[in-house]
Biopython code that builds the backbone (N, CA, C, O; Angstrom):
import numpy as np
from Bio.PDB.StructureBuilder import StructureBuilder

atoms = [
    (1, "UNK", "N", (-37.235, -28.731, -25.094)),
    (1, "UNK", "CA", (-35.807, -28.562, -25.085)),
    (1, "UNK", "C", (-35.185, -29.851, -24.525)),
    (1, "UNK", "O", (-35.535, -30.349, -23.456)),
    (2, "UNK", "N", (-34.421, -30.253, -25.173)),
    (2, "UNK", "CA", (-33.275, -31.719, -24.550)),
    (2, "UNK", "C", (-31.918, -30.964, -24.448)),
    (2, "UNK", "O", (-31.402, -30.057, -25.101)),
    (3, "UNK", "N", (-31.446, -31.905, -23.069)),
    (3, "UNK", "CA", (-30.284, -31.577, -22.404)),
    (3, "UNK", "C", (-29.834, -32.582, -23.177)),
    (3, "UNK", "O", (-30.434, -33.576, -23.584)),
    (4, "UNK", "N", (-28.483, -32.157, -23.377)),
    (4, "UNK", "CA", (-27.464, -33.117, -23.715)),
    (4, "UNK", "C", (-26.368, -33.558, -22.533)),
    (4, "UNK", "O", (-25.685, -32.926, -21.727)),
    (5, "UNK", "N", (-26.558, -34.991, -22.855)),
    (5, "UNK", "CA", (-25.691, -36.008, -21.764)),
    (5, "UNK", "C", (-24.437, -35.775, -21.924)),
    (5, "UNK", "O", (-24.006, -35.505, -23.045)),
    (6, "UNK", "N", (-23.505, -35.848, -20.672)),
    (6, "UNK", "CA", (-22.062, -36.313, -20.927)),
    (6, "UNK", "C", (-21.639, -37.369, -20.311)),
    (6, "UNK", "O", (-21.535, -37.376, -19.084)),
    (7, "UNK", "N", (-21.342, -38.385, -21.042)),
    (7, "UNK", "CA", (-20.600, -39.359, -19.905)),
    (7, "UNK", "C", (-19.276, -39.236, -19.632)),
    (7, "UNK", "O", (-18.512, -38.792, -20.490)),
    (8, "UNK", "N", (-18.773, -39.676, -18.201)),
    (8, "UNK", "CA", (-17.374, -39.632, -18.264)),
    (8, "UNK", "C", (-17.154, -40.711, -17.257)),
    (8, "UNK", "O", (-17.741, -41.052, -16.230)),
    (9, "UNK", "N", (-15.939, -41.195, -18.010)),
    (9, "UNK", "CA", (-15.611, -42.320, -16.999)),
    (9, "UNK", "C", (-15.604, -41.985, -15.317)),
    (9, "UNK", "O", (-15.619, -40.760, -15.196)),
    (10, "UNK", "N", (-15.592, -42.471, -14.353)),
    (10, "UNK", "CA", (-15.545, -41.841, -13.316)),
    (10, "UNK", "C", (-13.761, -41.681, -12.663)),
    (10, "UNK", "O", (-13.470, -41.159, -11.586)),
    (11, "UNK", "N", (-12.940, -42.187, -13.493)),
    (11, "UNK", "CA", (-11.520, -42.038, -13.055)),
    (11, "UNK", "C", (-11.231, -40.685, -13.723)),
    (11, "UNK", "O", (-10.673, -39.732, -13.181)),
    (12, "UNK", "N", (-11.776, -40.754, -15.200)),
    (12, "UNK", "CA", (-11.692, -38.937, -15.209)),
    (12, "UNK", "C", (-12.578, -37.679, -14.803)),
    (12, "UNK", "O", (-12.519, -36.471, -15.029)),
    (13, "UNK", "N", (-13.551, -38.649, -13.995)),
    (13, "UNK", "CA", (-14.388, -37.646, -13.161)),
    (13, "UNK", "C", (-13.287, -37.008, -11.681)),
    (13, "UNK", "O", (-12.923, -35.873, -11.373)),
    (14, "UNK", "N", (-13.111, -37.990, -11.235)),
    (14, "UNK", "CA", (-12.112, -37.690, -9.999)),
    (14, "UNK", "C", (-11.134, -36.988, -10.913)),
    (14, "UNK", "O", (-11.760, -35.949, -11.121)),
    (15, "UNK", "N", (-10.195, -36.894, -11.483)),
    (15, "UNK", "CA", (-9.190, -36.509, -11.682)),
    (15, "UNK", "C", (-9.791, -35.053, -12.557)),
    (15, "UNK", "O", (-8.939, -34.338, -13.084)),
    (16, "UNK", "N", (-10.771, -34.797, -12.635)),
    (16, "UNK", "CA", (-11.493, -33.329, -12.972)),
    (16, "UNK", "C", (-11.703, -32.468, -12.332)),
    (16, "UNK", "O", (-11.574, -31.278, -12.621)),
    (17, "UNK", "N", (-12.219, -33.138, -10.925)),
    (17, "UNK", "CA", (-13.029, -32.782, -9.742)),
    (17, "UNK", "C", (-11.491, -32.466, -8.978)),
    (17, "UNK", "O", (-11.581, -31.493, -8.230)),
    (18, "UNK", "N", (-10.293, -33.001, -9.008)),
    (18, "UNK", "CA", (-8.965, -32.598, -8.658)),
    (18, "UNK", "C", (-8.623, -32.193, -9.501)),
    (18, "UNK", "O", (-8.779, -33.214, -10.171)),
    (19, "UNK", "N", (-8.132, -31.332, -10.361)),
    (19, "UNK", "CA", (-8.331, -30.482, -11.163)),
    (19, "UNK", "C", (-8.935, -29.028, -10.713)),
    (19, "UNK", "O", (-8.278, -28.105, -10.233)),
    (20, "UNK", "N", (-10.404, -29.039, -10.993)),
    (20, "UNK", "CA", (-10.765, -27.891, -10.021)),
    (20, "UNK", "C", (-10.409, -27.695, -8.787)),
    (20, "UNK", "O", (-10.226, -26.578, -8.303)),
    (21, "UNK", "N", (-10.318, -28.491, -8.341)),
    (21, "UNK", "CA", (-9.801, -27.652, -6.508)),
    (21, "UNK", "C", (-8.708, -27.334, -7.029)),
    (21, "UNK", "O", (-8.354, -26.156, -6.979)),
    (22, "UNK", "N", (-8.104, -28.068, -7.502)),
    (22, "UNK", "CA", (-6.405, -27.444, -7.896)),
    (22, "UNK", "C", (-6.304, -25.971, -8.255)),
    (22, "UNK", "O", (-5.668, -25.352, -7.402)),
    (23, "UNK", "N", (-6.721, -25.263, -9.213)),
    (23, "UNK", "CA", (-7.423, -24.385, -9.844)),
    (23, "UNK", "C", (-8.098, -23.287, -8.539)),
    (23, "UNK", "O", (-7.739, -22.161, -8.195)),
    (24, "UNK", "N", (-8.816, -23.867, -8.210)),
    (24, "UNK", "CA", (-9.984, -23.118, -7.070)),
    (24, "UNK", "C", (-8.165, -22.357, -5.820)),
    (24, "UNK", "O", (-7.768, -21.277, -5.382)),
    (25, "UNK", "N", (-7.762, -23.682, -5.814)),
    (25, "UNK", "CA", (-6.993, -23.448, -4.273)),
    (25, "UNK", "C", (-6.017, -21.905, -5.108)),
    (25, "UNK", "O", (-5.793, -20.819, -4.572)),
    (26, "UNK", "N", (-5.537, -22.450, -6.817)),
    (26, "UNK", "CA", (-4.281, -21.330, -6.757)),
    (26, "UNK", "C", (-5.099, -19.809, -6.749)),
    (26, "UNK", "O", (-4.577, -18.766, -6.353)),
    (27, "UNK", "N", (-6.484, -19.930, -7.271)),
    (27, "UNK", "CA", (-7.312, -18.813, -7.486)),
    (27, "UNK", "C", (-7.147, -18.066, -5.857)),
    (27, "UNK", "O", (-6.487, -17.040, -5.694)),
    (28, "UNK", "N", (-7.987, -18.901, -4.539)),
    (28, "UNK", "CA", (-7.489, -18.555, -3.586)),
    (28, "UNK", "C", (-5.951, -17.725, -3.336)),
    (28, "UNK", "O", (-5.987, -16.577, -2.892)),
    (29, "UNK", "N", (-4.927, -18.229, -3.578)),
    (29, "UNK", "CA", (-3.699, -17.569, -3.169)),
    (29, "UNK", "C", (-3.285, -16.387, -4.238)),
    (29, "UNK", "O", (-2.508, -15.483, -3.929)),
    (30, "UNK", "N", (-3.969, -16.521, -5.684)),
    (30, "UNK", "CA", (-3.631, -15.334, -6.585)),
    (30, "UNK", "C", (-4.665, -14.226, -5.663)),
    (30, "UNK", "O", (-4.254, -13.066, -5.659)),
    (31, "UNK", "N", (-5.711, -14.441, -5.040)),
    (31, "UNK", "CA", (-6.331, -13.271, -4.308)),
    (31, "UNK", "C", (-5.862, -12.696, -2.778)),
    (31, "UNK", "O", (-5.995, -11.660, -2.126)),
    (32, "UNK", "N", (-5.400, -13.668, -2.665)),
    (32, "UNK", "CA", (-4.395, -13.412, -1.154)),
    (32, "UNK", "C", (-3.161, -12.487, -1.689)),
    (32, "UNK", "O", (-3.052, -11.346, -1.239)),
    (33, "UNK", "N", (-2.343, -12.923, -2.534)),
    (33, "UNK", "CA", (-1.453, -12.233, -2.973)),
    (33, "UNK", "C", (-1.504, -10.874, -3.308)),
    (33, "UNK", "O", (-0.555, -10.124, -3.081)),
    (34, "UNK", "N", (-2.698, -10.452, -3.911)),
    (34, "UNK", "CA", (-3.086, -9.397, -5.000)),
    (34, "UNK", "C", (-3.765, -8.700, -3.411)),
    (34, "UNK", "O", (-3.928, -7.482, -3.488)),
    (35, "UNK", "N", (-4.053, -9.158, -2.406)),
    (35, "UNK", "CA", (-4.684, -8.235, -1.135)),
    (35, "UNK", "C", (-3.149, -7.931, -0.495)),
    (35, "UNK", "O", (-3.043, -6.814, 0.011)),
    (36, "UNK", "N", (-2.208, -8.602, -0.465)),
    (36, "UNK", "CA", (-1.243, -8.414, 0.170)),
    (36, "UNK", "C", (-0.368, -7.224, -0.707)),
    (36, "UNK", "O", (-0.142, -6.158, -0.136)),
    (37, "UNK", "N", (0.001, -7.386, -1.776)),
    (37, "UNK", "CA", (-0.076, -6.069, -2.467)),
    (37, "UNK", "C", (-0.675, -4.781, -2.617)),
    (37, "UNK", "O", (-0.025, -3.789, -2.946)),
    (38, "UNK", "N", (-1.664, -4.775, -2.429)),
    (38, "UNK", "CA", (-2.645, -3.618, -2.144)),
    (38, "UNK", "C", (-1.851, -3.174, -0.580)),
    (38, "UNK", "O", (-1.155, -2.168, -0.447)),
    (39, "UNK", "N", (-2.091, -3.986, 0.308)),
    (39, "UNK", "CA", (-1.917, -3.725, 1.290)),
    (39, "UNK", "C", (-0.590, -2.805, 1.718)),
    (39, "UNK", "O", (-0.548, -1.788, 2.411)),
    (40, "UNK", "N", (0.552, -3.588, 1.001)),
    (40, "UNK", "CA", (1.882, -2.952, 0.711)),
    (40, "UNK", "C", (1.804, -1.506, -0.472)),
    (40, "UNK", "O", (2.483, -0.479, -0.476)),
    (41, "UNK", "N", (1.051, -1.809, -1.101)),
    (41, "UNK", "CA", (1.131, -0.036, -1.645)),
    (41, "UNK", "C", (0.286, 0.858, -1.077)),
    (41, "UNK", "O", (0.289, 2.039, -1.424)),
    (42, "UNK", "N", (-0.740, 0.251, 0.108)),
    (42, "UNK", "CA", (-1.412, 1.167, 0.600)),
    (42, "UNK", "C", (-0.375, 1.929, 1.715)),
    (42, "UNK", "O", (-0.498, 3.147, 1.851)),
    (43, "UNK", "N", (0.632, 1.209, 2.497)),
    (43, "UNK", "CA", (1.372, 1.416, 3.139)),
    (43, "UNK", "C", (2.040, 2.302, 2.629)),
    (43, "UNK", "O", (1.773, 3.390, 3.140)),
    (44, "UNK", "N", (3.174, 2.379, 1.462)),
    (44, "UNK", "CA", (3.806, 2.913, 0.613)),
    (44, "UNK", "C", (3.270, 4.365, 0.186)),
    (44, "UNK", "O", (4.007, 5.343, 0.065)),
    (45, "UNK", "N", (2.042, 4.366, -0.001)),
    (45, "UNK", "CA", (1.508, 5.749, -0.404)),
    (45, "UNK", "C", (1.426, 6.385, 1.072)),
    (45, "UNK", "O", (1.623, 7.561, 1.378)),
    (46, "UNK", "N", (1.159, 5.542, 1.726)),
    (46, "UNK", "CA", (0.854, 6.549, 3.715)),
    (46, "UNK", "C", (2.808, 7.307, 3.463)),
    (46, "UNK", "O", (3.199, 8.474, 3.484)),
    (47, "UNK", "N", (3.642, 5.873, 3.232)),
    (47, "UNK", "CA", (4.741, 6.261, 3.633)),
    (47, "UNK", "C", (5.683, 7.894, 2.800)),
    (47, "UNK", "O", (6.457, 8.741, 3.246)),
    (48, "UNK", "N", (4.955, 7.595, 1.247)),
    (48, "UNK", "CA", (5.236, 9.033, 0.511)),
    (48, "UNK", "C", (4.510, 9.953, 1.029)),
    (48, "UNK", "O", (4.828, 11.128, 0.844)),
    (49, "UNK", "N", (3.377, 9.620, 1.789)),
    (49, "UNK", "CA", (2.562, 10.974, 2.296)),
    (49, "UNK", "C", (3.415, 11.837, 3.606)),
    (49, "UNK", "O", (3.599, 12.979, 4.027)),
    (50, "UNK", "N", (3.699, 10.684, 3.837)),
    (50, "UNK", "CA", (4.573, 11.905, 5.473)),
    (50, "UNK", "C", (5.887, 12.067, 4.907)),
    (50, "UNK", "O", (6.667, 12.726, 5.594)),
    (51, "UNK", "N", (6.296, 11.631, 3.847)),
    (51, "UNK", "CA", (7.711, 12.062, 3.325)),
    (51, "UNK", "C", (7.621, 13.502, 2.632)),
    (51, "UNK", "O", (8.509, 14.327, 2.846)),
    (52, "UNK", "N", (6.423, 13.821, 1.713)),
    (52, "UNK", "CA", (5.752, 15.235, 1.106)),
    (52, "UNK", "C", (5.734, 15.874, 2.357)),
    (52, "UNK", "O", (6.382, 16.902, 2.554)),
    (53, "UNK", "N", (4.910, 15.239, 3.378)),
    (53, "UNK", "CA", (4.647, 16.645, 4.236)),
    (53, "UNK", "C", (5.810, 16.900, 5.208)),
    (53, "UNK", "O", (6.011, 17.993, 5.736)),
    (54, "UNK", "N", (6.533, 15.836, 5.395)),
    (54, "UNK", "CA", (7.665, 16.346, 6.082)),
    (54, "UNK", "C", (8.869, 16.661, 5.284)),
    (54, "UNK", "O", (9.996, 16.597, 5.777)),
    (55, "UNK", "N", (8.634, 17.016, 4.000)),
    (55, "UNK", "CA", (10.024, 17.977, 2.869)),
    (55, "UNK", "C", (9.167, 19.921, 3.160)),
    (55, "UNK", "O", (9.644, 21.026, 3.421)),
    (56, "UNK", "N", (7.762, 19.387, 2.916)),
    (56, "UNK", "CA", (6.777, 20.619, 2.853)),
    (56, "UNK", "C", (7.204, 21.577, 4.092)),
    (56, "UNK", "O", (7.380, 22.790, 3.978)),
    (57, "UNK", "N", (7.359, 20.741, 5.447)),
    (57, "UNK", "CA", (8.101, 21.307, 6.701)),
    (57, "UNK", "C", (9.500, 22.095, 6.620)),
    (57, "UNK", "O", (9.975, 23.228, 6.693)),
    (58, "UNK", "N", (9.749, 21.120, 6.475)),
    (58, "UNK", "CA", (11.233, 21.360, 6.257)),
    (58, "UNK", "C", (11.481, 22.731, 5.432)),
    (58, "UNK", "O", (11.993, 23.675, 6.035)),
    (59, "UNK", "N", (11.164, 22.852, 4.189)),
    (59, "UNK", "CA", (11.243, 23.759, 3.267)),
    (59, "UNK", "C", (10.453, 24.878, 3.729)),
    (59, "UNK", "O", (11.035, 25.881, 3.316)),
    (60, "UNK", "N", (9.635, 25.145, 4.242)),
    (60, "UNK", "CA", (8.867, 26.221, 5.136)),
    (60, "UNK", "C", (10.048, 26.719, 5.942)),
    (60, "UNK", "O", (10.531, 27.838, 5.766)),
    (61, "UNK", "N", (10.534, 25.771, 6.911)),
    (61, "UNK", "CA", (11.317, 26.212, 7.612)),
    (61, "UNK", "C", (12.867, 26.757, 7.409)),
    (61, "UNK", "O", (13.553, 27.358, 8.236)),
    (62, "UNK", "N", (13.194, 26.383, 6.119)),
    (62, "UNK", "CA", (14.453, 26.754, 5.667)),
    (62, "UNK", "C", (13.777, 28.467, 4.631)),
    (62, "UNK", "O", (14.424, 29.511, 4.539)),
    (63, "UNK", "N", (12.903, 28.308, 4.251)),
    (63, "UNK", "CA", (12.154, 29.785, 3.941)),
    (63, "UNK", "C", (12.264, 30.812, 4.907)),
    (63, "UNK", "O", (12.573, 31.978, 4.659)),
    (64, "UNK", "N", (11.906, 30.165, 6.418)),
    (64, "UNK", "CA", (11.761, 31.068, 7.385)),
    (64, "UNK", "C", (13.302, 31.639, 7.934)),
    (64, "UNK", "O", (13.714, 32.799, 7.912)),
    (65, "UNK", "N", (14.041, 30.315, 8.465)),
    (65, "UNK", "CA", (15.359, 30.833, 8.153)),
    (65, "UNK", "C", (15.565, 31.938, 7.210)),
    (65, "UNK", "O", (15.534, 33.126, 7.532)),
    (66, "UNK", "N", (15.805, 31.429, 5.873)),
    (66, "UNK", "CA", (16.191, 32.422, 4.711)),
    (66, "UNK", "C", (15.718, 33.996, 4.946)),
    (66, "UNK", "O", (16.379, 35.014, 4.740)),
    (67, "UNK", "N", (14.637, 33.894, 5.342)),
    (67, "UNK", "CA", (13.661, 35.264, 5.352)),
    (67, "UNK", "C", (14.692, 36.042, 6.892)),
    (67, "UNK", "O", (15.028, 37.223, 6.807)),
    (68, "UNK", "N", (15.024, 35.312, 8.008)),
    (68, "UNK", "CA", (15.261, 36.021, 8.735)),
    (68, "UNK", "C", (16.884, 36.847, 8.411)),
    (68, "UNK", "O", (17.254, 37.986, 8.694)),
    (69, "UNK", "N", (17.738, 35.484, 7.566)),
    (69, "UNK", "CA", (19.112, 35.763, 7.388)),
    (69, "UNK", "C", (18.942, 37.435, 6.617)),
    (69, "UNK", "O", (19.381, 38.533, 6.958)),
    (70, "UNK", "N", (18.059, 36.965, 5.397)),
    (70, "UNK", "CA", (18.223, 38.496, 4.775)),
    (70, "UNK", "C", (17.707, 39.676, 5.494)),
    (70, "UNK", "O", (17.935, 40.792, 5.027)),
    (71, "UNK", "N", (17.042, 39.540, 6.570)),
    (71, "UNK", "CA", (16.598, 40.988, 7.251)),
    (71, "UNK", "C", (17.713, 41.493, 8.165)),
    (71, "UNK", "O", (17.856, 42.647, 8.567)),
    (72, "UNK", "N", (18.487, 40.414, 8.428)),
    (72, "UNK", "CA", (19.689, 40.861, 9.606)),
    (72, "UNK", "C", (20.689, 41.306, 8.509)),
    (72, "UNK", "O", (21.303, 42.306, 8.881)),
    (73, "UNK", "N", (21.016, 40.913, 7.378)),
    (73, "UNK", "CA", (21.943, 41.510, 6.258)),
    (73, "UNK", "C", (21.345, 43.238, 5.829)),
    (73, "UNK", "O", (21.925, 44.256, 5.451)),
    (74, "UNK", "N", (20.001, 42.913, 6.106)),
    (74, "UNK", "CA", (19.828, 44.729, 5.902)),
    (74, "UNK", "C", (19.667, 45.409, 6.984)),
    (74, "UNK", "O", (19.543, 46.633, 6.931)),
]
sb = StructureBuilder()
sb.init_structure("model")
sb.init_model(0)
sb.init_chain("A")
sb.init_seg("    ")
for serial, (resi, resn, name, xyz) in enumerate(atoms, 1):
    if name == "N":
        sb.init_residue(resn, " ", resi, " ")
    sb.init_atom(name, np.array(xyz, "f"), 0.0, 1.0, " ", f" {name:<3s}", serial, name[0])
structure = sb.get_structure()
């Protein structure tokens, strides 16, 4: 089996090699970003969770009300 050569000048070696980091660094911050999002909808779902259970309260308790109003009406 033969490898095949590439030559490259070495001014477009550097400017390749900057290139990838360039690349590498935005990859870095598209994964920072995309954790920081997660992070914010993980929050967001905690925050709909105590909003359900505190309507779920609430509505229990306006049941219980309700239940007592109609026994004093009879």
């Amino acid at each position: 089996m033969t490898q095949n050569q590439i030559f490259v000048k070495i001014d477009e070696y550097k400017e390749i090699l900057n290139i990838v980091g360039i690349v590498k660094n935005k990859i870095t911050k598209a994964k920072e970003t995309i954790d920081k999002i997660n992070e914010l909808k993980k929050q967001e779902n905690e925050e709909i969770e105590t909003w359900g259970s505190n309507l779920e309260s609430v509505s229990k308790k306006v049941g219980v009300i309700e239940e007592a109003l109609s026994q004093v009406n009879n």
